[in-house]
N, C-alpha and C positions, 0 to 999 in steps of 0.2 A: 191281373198279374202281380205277384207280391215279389217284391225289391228282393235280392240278393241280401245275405245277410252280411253285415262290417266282419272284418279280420279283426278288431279288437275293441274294445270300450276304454273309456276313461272314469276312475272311480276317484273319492277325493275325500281324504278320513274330514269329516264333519271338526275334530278337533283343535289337529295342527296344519290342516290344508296342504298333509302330503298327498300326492297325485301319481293313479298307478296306472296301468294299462293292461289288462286282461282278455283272454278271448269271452265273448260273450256267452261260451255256453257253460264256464263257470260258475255263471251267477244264475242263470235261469232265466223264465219271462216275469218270474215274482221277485226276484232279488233275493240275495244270500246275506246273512252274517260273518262277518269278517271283520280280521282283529290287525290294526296299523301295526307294522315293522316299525316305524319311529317313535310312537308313543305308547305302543302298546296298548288302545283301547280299543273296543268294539263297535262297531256299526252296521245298518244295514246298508248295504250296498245294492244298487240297481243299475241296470245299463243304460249306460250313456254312449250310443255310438260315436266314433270323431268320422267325420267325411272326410277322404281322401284329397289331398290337395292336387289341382289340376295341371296335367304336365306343364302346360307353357308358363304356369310360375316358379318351376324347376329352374334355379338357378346352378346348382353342379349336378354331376356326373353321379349317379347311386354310387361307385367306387368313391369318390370324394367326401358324398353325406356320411360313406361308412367310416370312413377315415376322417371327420370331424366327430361324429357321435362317439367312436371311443375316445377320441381328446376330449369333449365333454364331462363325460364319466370318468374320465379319472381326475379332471379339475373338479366333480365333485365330489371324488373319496377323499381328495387332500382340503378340501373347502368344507368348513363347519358351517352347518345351517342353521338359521338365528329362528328360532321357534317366534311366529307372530302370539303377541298379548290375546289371550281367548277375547277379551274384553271386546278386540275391533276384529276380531271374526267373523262374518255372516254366518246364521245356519246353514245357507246354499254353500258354505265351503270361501275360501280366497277370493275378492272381487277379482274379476277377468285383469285388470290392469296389474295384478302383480304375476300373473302367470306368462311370462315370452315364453313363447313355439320358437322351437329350434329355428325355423324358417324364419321369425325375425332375427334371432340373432344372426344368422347366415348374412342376413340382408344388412345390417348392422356394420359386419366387419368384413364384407365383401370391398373389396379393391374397386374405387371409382375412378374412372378411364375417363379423362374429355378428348372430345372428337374437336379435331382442326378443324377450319373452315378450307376447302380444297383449294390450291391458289390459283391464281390468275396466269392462265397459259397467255406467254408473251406476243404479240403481236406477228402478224409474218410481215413478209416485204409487201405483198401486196395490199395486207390492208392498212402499214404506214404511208402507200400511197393512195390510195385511196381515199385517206384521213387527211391526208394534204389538199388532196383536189377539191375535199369539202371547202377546206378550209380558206381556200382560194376563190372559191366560191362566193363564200360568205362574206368574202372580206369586199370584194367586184360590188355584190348587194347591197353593203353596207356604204360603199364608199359612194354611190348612184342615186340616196334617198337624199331628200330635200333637205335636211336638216345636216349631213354629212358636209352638201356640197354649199350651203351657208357659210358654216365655220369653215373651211378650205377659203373662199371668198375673203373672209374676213380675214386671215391669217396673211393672204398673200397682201389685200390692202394697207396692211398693218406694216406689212415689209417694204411698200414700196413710201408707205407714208413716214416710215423712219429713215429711208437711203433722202428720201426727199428734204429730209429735215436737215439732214446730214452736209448737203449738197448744199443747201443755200444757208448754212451756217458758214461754208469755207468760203466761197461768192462773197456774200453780201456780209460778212463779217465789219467790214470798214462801218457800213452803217449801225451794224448793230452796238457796235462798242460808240460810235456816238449816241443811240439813243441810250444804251446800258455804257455808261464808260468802268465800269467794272468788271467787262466783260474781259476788256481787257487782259486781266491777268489770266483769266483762263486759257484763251488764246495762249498768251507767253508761254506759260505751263507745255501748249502741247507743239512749242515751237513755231509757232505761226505769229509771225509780228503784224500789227496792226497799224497802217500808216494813217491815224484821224488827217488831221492835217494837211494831206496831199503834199509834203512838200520835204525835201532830207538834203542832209550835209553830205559834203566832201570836199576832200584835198584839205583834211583839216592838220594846222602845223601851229603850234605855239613858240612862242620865244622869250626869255627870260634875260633884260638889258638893263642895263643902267643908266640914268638920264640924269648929270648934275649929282646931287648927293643919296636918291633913292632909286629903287628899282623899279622895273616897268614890265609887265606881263603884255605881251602883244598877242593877239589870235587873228588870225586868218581861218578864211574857209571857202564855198560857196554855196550857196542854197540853189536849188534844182526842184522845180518844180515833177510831179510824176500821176498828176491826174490827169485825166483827159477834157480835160477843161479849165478856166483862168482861176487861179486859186488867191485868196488874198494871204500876205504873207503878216503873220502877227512878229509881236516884241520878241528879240530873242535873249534869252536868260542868257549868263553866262557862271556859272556856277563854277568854285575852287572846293576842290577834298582833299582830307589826308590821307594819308597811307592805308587809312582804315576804307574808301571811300564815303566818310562823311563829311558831309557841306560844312564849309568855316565860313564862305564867302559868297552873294554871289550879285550881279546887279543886268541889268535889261538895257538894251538895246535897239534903237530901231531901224532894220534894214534902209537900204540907198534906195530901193524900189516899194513900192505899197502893195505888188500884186505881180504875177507872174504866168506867162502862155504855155499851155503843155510843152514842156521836155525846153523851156525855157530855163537858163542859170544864169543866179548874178551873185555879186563878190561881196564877203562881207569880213566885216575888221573888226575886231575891239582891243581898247586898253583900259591896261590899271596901272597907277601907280601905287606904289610903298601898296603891296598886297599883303597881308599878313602871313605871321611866318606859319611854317610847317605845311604848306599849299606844296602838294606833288601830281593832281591829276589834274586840269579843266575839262568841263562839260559843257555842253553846247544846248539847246532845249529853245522850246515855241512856247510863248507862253500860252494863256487863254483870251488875252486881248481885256482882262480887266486889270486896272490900275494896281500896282504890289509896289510895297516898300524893299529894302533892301534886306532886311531880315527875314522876309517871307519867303516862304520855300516857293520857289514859280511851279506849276501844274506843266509837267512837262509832258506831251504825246509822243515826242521825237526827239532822242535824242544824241551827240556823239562827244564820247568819254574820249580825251588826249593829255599824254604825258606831256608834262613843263619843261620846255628846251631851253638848254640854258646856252 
């Protein structure tokens, strides 16, 4: 069975590589002489069928191609065309790379469209619960595995081992600030006084007299024991400040008693005479039970500030 014959050939002047399209029975099965409309020279011409291109590479509509191919044609009656140098001519005519089919240019300046990704349809109520109960799920799993319920263990231990630390810092604080007596001021800091000592003043009154031609600071007070057990009672400082409360004065004392019974109290005195001037507070203080001169500041645990009555 022999093929149907093409609707048209393509010819191509050997010189200037213009390019025609004729019906084939123009030229014959031998080929015809024929003279280029562009350069005017002659050649033989033989048929070159084009095959038809296949619908599903059909990009428009044949009303569209018609109405692109006359905008072609008259972009090239106003477009002058640049004759190629015979020199890089083939005798086969124009290498295939300078000739575009309309079909590429179509493809060229056809409009590119990008497609969305379709969204994500929002959840319903049921499978936000759903997605809960998972999750409730997993978390029951999660909390039930041996290494979950380790660290739970250790956290609570961790909690009971800091209230515990807690507890027997405010307890046992007395002892602690004797073995740390620096602690001390931490304590103060969060209001919590610290009695080393076991032992604190009251009913304290000072008096300011005159005896012959100088004067005489007199203190009273009493010491009260407040541990629950026999405390011994150390020297008691008795230190003078100024308005500023800083010490100008101060010298030691030793209680009427050596030691003292729980919730035991005994009476205690001092004097000075000609005390140096500018003296407006006395302080009362234990010392540490090592020997001090009168310059040295006494180490005091306990003590109680009084104005100078005069």
């Amino acid at each position: 069975m022999r093929s149907p014959q093409p609707l048209t050939v393509v010819i191509a002047c050997p010189h200037c590589g213009t390019r025609y399209q004729v019906p084939p029975e123009t030229l014959g099965p031998t080929g015809r002489r024929v003279s280029c409309a562009h350069c005017g020279k002659a050649w033989l011409a033989e048929s070159r069928p084009v095959a038809p291109a296949p619908e599903e590479d059909r990009l428009f509509s044949p009303d569209e191609e018609q109405a692109l191919d006359r905008e072609f044609t008259a972009i090239e009656q106003r477009t002058a065309i640049v004759e190629v140098p015979r020199g890089m001519m083939p005798d086969g005519g124009p290498p295939p790379e300078m000739v575009r089919t309309i079909a590429e240019i179509k493809a060229a300046i056809a409009p590119r469209t990008t497609v969305e990704p379709p969204a994500e349809p929002l959840p319903t109520r049921e499978q936000k619960l759903a997605n809960g109960k998972l999750e409730k799920r997993q978390r029951a799993v999660a909390q039930k595995l041996p290494a979950a319920r380790l660290f739970r263990a250790i956290r609570i231990a961790a909690v009971l081992l800091l209230c515990a630390l807690i507890a027997g810092g405010l307890i046992f604080r007395t002892e602690i600030v004797k073995a740390a007596p620096d602690m001390a001021g931490v304590y103060s800091a969060l209001g919590l006084g610290v009695n080393v000592v076991g032992l604190e003043f009251s009913d304290v009154s000072t008096l300011m007299s005159r005896r012959g031609d100088s004067e005489v600071i007199s203190v009273t007070a009493t010491i009260r024991g407040v541990e629950p057990r026999r405390v011994v009672v150390p020297p008691v400082v008795v230190s003078l400040l100024d308005v500023n409360g800083a010490s100008i004065y101060q010298w030691s004392v030793m209680p009427s008693a050596s030691d003292v019974e729980p919730g035991e109290a005994i009476a205690f005195s001092a004097e000075l005479a000609a005390p140096p001037k500018g003296a407006t507070q006395l302080r009362l203080g234990f010392a540490d039970g090592r020997p001090r001169g009168e310059a040295t500041a006494a180490v005091s645990t306990q003590s109680n500030t009084q104005e100078i009555g005069h």
